[in-house]
FIKOLFI-294835 format. One line per 3 residues: for each residue x, y, z of C-alpha. Coordinates in nm, 4 decimals, always signed. Example, Ala and Ser with C-alpha at 12.3 -4.5 7.8 and 13.67 -1.06 7.14 Angstrom:
2
+1.2300/-0.4500/+0.7800  +1.3670/-0.1060/+0.7140 .
This chain:
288
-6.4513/-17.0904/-1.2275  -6.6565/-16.9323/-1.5165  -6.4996/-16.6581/-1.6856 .
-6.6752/-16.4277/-1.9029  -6.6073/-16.4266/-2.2982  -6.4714/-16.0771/-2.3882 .
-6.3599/-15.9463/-2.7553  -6.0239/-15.7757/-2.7966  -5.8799/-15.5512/-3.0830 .
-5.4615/-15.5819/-3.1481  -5.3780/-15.2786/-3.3529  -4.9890/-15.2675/-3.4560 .
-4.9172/-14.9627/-3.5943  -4.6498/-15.0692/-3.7632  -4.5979/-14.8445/-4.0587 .
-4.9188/-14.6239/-3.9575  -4.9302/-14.2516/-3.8966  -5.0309/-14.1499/-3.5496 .
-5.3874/-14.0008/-3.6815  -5.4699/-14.3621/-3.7926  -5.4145/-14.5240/-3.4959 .
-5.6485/-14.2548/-3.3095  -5.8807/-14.3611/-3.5835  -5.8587/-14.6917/-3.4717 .
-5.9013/-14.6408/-3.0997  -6.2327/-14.4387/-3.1500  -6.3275/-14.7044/-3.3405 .
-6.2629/-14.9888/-3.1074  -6.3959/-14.7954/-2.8407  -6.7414/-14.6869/-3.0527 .
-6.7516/-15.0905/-3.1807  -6.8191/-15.2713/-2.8172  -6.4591/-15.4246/-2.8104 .
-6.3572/-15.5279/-2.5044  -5.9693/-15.4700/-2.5108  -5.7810/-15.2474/-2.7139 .
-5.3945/-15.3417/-2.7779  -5.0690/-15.2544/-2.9486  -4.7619/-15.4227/-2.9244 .
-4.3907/-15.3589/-2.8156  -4.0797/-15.3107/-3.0680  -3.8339/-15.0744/-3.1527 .
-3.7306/-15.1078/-3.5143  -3.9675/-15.2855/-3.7817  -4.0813/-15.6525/-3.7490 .
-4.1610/-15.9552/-3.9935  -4.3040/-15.8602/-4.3484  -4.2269/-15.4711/-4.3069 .
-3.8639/-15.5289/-4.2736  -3.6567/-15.3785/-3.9542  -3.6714/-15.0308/-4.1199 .
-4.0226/-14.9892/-4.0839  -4.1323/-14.6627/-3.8932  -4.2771/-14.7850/-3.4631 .
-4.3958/-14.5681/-3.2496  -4.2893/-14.6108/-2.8521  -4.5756/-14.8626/-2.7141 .
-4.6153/-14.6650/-2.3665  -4.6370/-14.3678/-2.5500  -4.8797/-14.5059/-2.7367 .
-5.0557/-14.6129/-2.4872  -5.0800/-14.3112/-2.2362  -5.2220/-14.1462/-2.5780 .
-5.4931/-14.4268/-2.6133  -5.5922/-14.3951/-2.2444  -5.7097/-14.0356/-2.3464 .
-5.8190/-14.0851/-2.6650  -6.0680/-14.3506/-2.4991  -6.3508/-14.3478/-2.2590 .
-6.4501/-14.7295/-2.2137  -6.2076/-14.9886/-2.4131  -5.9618/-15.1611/-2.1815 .
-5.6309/-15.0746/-2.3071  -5.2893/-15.2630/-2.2897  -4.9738/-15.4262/-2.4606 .
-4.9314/-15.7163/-2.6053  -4.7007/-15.7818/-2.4784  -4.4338/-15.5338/-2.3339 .
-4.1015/-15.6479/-2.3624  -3.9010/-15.7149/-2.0596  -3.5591/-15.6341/-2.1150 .
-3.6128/-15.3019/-2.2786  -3.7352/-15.1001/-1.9868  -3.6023/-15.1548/-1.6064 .
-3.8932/-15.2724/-1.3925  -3.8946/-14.9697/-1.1639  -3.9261/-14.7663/-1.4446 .
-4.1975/-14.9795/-1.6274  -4.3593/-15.0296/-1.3155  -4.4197/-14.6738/-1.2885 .
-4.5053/-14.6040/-1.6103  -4.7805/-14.8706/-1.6097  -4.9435/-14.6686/-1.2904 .
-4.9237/-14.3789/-1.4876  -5.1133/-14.5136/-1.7694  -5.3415/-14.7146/-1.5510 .
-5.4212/-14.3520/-1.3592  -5.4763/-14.1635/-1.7234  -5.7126/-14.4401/-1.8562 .
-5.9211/-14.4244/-1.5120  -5.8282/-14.7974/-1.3754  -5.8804/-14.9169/-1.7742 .
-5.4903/-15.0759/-1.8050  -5.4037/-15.4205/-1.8788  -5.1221/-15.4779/-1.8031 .
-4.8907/-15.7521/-2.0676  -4.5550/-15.8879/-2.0065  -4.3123/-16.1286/-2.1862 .
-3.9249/-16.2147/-2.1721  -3.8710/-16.0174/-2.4788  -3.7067/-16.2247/-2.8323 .
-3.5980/-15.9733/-3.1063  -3.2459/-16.0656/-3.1307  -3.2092/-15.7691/-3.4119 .
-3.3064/-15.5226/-3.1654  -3.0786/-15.6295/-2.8509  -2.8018/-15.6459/-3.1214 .
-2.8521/-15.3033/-3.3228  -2.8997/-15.1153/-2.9511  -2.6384/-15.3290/-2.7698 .
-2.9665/-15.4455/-2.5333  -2.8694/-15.6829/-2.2735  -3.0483/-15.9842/-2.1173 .
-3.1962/-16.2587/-2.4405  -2.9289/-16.4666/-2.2684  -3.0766/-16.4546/-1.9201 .
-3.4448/-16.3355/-2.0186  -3.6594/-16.6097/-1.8410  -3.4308/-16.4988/-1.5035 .
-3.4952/-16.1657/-1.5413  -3.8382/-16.1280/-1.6475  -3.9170/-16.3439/-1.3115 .
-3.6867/-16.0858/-1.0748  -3.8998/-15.8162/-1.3065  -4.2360/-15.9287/-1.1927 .
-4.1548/-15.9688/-0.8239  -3.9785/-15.6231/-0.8426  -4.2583/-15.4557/-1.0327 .
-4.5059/-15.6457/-0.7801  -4.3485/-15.4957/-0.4521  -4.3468/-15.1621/-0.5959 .
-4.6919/-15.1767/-0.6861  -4.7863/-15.2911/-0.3528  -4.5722/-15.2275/-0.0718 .
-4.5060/-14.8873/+0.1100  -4.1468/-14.9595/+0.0537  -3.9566/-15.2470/-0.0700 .
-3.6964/-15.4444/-0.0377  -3.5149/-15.6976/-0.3050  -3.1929/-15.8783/-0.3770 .
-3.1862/-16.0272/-0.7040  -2.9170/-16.1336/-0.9670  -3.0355/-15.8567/-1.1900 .
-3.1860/-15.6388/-0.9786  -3.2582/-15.4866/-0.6687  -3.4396/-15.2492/-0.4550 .
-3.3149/-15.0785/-0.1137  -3.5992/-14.9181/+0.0732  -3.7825/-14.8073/-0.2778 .
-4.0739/-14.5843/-0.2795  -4.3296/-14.6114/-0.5678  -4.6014/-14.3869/-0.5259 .
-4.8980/-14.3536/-0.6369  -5.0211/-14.6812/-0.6398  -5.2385/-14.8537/-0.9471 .
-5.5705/-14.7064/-0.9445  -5.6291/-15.1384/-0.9788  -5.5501/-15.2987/-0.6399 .
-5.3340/-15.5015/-0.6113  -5.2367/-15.4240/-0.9724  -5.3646/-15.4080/-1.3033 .
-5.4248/-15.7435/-1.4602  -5.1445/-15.9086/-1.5391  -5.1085/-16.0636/-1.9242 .
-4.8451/-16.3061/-1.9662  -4.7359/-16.4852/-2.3277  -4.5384/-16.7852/-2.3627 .
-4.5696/-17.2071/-2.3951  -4.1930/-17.3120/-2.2947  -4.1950/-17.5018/-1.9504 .
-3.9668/-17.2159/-1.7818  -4.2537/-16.9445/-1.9140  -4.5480/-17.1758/-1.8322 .
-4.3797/-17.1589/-1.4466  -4.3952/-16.8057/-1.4096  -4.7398/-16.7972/-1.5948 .
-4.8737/-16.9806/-1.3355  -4.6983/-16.8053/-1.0862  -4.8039/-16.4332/-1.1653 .
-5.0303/-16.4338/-1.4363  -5.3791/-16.3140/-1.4507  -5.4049/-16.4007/-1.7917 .
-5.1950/-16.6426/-2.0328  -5.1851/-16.5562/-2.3977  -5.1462/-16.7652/-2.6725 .
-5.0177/-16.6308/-3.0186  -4.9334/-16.8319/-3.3151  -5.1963/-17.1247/-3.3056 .
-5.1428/-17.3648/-3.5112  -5.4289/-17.6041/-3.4133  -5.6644/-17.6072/-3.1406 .
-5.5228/-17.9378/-3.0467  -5.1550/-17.8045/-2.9610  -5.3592/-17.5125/-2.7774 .
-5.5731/-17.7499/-2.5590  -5.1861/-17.9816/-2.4561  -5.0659/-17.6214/-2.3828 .
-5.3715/-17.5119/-2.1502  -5.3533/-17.8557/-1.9615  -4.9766/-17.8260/-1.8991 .
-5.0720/-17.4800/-1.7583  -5.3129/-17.6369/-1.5251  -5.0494/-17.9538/-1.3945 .
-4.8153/-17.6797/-1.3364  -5.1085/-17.4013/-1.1535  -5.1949/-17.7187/-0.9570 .
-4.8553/-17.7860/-0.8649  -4.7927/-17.4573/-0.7019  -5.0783/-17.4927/-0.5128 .
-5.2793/-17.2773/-0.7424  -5.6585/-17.3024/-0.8843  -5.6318/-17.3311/-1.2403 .
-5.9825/-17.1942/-1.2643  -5.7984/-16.8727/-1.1535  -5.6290/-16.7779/-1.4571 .
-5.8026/-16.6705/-1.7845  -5.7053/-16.7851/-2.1109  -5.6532/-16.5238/-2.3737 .
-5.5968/-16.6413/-2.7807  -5.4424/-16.3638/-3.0212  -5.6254/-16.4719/-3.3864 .
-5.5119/-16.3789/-3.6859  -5.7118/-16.3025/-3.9416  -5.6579/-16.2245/-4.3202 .
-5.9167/-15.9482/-4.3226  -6.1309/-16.1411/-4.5845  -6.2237/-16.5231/-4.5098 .
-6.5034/-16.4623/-4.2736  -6.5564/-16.8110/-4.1918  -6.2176/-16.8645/-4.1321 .
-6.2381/-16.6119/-3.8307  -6.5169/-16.7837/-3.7094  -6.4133/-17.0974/-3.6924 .
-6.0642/-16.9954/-3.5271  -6.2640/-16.7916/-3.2302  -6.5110/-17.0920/-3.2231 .
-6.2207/-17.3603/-3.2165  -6.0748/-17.1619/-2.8754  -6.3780/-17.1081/-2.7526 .
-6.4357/-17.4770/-2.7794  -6.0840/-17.5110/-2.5670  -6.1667/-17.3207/-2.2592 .
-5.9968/-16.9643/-2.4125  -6.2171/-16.6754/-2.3003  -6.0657/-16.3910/-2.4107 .
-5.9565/-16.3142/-2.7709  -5.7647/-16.0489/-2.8970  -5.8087/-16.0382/-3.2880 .
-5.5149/-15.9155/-3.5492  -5.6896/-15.8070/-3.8962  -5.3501/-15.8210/-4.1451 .
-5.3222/-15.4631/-4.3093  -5.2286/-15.6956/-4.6315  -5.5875/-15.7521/-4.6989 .
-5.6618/-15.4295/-4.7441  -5.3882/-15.2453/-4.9318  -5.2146/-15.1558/-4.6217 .
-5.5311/-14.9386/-4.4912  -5.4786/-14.9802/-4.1235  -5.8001/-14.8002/-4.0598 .
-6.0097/-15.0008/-4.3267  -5.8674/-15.3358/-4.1590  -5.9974/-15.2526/-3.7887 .
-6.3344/-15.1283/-3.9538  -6.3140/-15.4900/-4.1207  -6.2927/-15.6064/-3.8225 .
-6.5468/-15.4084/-3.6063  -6.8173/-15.5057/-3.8384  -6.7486/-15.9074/-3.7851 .
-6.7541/-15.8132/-3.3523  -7.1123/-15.8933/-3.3668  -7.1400/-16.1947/-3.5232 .
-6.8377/-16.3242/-3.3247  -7.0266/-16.2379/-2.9868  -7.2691/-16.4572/-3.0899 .
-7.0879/-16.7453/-3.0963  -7.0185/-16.7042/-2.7569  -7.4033/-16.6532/-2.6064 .
């Protein structure tokens, strides 16, 4: 199954005021991008240090859906164990009703130990378990008039959930991860699999054929799921860029999300996504 080669945007906000981000959306929107995204954390990560000022990623992204007219919008990706599923479940219809059907909807088990420990967060010990009772949960909701479930973590007695996703069944589901237990559920429930932190296309190419042993194993068509790479990019080495969204390309990946790195540019969050707009062109090109 051919899937079509679309262009995403990841904009972090970490350390950003909430007038550059709207920058940003208008002009990721305005630029042709295909997929807008932020990403999920409570307290700083990486080179800004935990004490960094974030911004709630819903939020965020209930405030992109208007600030938008066309971009797909999502997270990348939301962390499990910080929100229950009926809750997240029903804030992702929200969203996916304010952006007119435009939500994409990412998931993964959650793994910032710093914030479980500074906010007494359960579930790092049991993530992979619960993030798999969290999909089915969020699933039936979604879909079902009422539901039903009896988990280990959590369940659902004759649970309402209304409206539904303006998406039937559901928004597309985004899904990170390359351990075995992750690449299960991936096949399992995922729309999507993302890939972050490449560090050759070689380990990306053993990843995508364990995905499709494991799709075929559960009775699945591996031609089903869509393979989404997050590339980083310094903001400067233009070849670089191209040859990393050439290299997955050249893998079978048919969606990529790029990260411009505020670094290159002083910290300018809005001067790195213009950066970035201005190479979308040429990097649609490789794909034609």
């Amino acid at each position: 199954m051919q899937h079509p080669i679309r262009f995403g945007l990841k904009v972090s906000g970490q350390n950003s005021t909430i007038d550059e981000m709207r920058d940003c959306w208008q002009i990721a929107d305005e630029a042709g991008f295909d997929h807008l995204w932020n990403f999920d954390h409570l307290a700083g990560v990486k080179s800004g240090g935990l004490e960094s000022s974030i911004f709630e990623a819903w939020s965020l992204l209930a405030a992109m859906a208007e600030a938008t007219t066309r971009v797909r919008i999502g997270c990348l990706v939301t962390g499990n164990t910080y929100r229950h599923p009926a809750v997240l479940a029903k804030t992702a219809v929200t969203v996916d009703h304010l952006s007119g059907g435009r939500l994409e909807f990412g998931i993964g088990a959650a793994h910032a130990e710093a914030e479980h420990t500074m906010y007494g967060i359960a579930g790092l010990d049991h993530r992979i378990g619960r993030l798999s009772e969290s999909l089915q949960v969020m699933k039936l909701l979604w879909t079902q008039t009422r539901s039903d479930f009896e988990g280990r973590y959590f369940q659902l007695t004759d649970a309402i959930a209304n409206p539904k996703p303006v998406q039937q069944p559901h928004p597309p589901i985004w899904m990170g991860g390359r351990g075995p237990a992750t690449i299960k559920l991936i096949a399992r429930h995922a729309d999507v699999w993302n890939l972050t932190g490449i560090k050759d296309a070689a380990e990306a190419g053993e990843l995508g054929k364990m995905l499709s042993e494991e799709c075929e194993r559960q009775g699945r068509d591996p031609g089903t799921l869509r393979w989404s790479a997050q590339v980083f990019w310094d903001g400067v080495d233009r070849g670089a860029l191209r040859d990393d969204v050439e290299a997955c390309l050249e893998r079978g990946f048919t969606e990529m999300v790029i990260f411009p790195d505020v670094r290159a540019t002083g910290g300018d969050l809005v001067s790195a996504v213009q950066a970035t707009a201005v190479e979308l062109a040429g990097l649609k090109s490789l794909a034609a």
